[in-house]
Every structure is written in structure tokens, then in C-alpha cells.
C-alpha positions in Angstrom: 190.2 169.3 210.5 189.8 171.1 207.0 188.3 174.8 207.3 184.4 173.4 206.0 182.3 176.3 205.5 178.6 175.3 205.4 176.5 177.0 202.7 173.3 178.5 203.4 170.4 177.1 202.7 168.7 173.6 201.9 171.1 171.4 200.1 170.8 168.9 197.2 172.8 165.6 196.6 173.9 165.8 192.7 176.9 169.1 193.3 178.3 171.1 190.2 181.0 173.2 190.6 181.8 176.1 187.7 182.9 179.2 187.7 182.4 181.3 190.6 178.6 179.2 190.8 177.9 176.6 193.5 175.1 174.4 193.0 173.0 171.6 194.3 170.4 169.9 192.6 167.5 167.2 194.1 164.4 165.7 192.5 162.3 168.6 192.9 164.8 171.2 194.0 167.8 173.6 193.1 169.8 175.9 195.0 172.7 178.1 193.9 175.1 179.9 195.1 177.2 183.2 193.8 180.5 183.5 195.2 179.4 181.0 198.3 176.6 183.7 198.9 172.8 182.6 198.5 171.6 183.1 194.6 168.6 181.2 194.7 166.2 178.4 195.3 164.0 177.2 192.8 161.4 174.1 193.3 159.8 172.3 190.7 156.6 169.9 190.7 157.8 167.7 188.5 160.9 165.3 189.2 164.3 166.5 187.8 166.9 163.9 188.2 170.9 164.4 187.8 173.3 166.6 187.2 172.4 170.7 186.6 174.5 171.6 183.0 175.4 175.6 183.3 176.3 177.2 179.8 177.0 181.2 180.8 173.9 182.1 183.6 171.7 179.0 181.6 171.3 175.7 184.4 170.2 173.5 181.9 168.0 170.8 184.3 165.8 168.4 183.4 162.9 169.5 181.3 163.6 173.4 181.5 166.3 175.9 181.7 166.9 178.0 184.7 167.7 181.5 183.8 170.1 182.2 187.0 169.6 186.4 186.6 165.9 186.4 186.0 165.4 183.6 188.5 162.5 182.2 185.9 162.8 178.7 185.0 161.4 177.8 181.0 160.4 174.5 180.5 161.0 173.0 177.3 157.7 172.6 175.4 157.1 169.0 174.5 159.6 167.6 176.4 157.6 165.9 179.2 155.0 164.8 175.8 158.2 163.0 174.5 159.6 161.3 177.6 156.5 160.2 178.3 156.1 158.2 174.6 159.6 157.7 173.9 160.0 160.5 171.5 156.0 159.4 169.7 157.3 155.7 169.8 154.5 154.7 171.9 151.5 155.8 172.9 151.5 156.9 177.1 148.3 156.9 179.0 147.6 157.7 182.5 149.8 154.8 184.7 151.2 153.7 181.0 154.4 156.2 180.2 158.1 156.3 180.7 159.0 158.3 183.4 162.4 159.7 183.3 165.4 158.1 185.6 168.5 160.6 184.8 169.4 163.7 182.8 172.4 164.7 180.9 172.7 167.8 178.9 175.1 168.6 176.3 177.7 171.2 177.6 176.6 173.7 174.8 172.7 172.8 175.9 172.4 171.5 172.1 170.8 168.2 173.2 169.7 166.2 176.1 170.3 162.3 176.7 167.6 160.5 179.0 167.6 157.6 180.8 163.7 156.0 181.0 161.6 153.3 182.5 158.1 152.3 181.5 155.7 151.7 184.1 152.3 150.4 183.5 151.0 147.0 182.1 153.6 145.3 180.2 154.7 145.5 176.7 157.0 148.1 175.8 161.0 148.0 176.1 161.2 148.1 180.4 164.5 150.6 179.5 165.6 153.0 177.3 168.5 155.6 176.6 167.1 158.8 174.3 168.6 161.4 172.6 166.5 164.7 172.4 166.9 168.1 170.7 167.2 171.4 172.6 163.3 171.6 171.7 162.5 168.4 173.3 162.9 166.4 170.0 163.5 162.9 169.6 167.2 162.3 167.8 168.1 159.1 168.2 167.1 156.2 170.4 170.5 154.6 171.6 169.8 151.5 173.6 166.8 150.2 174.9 166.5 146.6 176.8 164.6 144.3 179.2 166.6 145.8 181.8 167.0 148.3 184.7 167.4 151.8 183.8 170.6 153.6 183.4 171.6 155.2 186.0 174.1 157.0 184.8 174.5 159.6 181.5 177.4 162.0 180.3 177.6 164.1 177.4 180.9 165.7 176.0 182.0 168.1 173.0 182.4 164.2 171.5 180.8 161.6 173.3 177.6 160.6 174.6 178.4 157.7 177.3 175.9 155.9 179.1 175.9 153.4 182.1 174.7 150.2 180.2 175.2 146.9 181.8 178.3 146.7 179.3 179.5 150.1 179.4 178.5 152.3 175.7 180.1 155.1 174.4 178.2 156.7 171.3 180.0 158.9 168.7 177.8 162.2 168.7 177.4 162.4 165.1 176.7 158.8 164.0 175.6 157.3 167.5 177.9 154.9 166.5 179.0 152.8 170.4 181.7 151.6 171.6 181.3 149.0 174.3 183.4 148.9 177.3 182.9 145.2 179.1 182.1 145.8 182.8 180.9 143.3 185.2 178.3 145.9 187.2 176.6 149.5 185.5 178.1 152.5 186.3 176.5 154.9 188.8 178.6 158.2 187.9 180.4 159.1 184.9 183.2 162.0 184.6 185.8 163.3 182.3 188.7 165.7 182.9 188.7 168.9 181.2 190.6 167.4 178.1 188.4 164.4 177.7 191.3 162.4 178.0 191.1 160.7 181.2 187.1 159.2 181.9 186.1 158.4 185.7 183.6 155.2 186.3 182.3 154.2 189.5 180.4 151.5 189.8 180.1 150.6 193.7 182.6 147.7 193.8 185.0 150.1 192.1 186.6 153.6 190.6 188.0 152.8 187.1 190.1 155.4 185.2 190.1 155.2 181.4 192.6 156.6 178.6 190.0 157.4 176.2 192.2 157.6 173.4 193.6 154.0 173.9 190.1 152.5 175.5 191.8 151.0 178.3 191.8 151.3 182.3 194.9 153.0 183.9 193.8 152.2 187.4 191.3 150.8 189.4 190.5 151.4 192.6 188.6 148.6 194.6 186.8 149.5 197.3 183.1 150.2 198.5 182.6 153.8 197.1 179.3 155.3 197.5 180.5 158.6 194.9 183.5 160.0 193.5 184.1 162.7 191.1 187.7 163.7 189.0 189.1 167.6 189.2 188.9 169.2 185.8 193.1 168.7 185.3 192.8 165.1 186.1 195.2 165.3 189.1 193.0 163.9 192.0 190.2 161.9 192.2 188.2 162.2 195.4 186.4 159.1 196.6 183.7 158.8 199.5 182.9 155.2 200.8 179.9 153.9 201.6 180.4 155.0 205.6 180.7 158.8 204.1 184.2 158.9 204.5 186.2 160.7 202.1 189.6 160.1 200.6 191.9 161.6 197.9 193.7 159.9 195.8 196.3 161.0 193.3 195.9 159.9 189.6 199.8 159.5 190.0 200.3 157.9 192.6 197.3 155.3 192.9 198.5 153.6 195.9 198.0 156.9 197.8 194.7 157.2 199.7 194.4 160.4 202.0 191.3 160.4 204.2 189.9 164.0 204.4 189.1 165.3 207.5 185.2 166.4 207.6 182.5 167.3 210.3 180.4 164.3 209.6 179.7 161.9 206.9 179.7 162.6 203.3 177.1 161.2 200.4 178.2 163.0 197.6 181.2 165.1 196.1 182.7 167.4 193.3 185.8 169.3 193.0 187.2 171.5 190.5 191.2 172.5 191.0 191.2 174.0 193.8 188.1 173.8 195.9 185.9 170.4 197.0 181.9 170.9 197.9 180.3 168.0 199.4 176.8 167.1 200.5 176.4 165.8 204.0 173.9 163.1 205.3 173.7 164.6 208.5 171.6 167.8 208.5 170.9 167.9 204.6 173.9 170.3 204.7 176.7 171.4 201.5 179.6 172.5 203.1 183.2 173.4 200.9 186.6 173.9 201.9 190.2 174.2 199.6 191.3 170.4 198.5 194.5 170.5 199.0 
């Protein structure tokens, strides 16, 4: 069995690995850690779905940013006011408003892409993909449908990439997409380091992408419940929907090592070295070396 070494403290299901930081994210909840040492815990009243962005000691999450030294979180003024009318595009009552699904930040914190639902009496788009400033203004709507909400949002130095039923991928400066045809939404969204290699699960799946030639190097089929892509693009790691995880080599596909772990695993990350993983059992993080 790897050496696991459980974390202290009350974990969180959406992991980020940067630095010398640990942290773990849930709707209303965020706990960090310094050098696998207890930082802090900060709660929140509002819910704050996806992944934490940390630019410096910043965690950019949600509607606010967490200043990790002062242990004071700033919400964004507006920001909640914008979500809730689309950026002013409609007009949100009590039990009439969008309600935020999923948050991605920009990795300089310049911008914010959110995934929203309307619920209330009928009439406005059901779904909608928004761009937002740092200051909680509206940019650019980028999709919006009679559909399910996107699950799934990423922001790079170039892209912004979204987990349409077909698959987008907006230029950040004209918002411009690119469609990718895939039979089911993706649930996660990564990129190496580079932003050469692009990681899609969708539950049926693990696609990997050459971004500069649009087109899948590998697939992995399978029923994955997460998966995330180290930094250099050298291993994915890939947890099934029984919480058992596996790590694969981007080259050499056919290879699927099943990591030893104490208990079942929802959700993963990894940088080059080290993986961190949530546990269903027990609400636990745990992280050990990957290799």
C-alpha cells in the first residue's frame, strides 16, 4: 500500500494542487493547507461551486477572493447582482434568478466564466455560460440553450473551454468557438502546463486532445467517476466509479496501474510528483508521492 498521509481537518471534493498549497474546496467550504500543515478553514453562506484558482496567496473562489495570509475573504461587489440577472439581461426576483452551477477563474484572476441555470416560472434561456470581469462585470455571454447546465468550465492564458453538449472552445479575445463533436458533456476539463495536451472526461470516457491539431490522441473507455492530468502531461490518473484508482501513462495508453489506497476515492489531482485525493469514506484528503 502507498504511504497515504491523511490531512487534518474537514475535507472538500474539488482538490488543487500548487506550490507548496494544498486545498480542498465544497459548496460552502474551503480548507488549505501550508506544507501539508493546517492553514485554514473558511465557510461561506452562499454556495461556491468548482475549482479554487490561486494566483500568489489570492484563492480566487466563486464570488470572492480569499486572501490566504489575512484569512479574510472579499467578495466581489456585484457579482451575486450579475449572476443572478445574467449580467442585467433579465430581471431576477425572489424564486426568479439564475443560480450559479460552476466557477472558473482565469489563472491571472482577470475574469471569471460561469455556468447558470434559471429557476422560477418559465421564460428565460434554462442555461447559460457568462463571462465576467474581475469586478463582477458582464463580458460576453458565450452560449446559452434550452438545456442542462454546464458542468464543466476551464480558463487558460488562451482559451476559455466549456462542457457544452458539443464540446466549445472560445478564443479569449474574440470569444470566437471552436466546436469539438462529443456524444455526452464533459464533467472535468484539464490542460497540461503547456496547453498542449487537454484532458475530457465525460463518464463513458477520458479523451486526450492535441490542441494544436484539434484531434484525440487517446481515449480511454471505461466508467470514470474523475480524473485529472500532471502539469508535464506524463500521467493521467483515473478513478472509476467504485473509487478505484488507476494511472495511466500518456505513452503508453494500454498501461493501467491500479493504485493502492485505504478506501475508495471520489476525486483526484496531481501535480509531478505528488497525488491528493478525497475519500468517500470519512470525508477524508489524504496524499502520498505518485510514482
Amino acid at each position: 500500500m502507498k504511504n497515504w498521509k491523511t490531512l487534518a481537518g474537514n475535507g472538500g471534493n474539488k482538490l488543487v494542487l500548487k506550490n507548496n498549497y494544498i486545498i480542498a474546496a465544497s459548496l460552502h467550504q474551503v480548507t488549505v493547507w501550508k506544507e501539508d500543515k493546517p492553514l485554514l478553514q473558511h465557510h461561506t453562506d452562499t454556495q461556491q461551486p468548482g475549482f479554487p484558482t490561486l494566483i500568489g496567496d489570492q484563492l480566487y473562489w466563486g464570488t470572492g477572493v480569499l486572501d490566504l495570509a489575512a484569512n479574510v475573504r472579499h467578495e466581489i461587489p456585484g457579482m451575486q447582482e450579475a449572476i443572478r440577472t445574467a449580467g442585467g439581461q433579465y430581471r431576477a426576483s425572489h424564486g426568479n434568478e439564475y443560480t450559479p452551477s460552476v466557477f472558473a477563474w482565469a489563472p491571472d484572476g482577470s475574469a471569471v466564466a460561469v455556468s447558470v441555470q434559471w429557476t422560477g416560472n418559465p421564460g428565460p434561456p434554462p442555461a447559460k455560460v457568462l463571462l465576467l470581469d474581475k469586478e463582477g462585470r458582464l463580458l460576453q455571454t458565450l452560449w446559452e440553450e434550452s438545456n442542462l447546465p454546464v458542468a464543466a468550465l476551464y480558463i487558460s492564458d488562451k482559451w476559455i473551454l466549456a462542457g457544452t453538449p458539443q464540446f466549445r472552445v472560445f478564443d479569449k479575445e474574440t470569444f470566437t468557438a471552436t466546436i469539438i463533436p462529443e456524444q455526452l458533456p464533459a464533467v472535468r476539463i484539464e490542460m497540461t502546463a503547456d496547453e498542449k495536451q487537454l484532458l475530457l472526461l465525460q463518464h463513458d470516457h477520458i479523451g486526450l486532445w492535441d490542441t494544436s491539431t484539434g484531434k484525440e490522441m487517446n481515449r480511454w473507455k471505461g466508467n470514470w467517476n474523475d480524473a485529472t492530468i500532471t502539469p508535464d502531461g506524463k500521467y493521467i490518473v483515473a478513478v472509476d466509479f467504485e473509487g478505484k484508482p488507476f494511472l495511466i501513462s500518456t505513452t503508453a495508453p494500454l498501461e493501467q496501474q491500479q493504485i493502492d489506497a485505504p478506501g475508495a476515492i471520489f476525486s483526484v489531482a496531481a501535480d509531478n510528483e505528488r497525488l491528493l485525493a478525497f475519500f468517500m469514506h470519512g470525508a477524508v484528503v489524504r496524499i502520498t508521492t505518485l510514482l
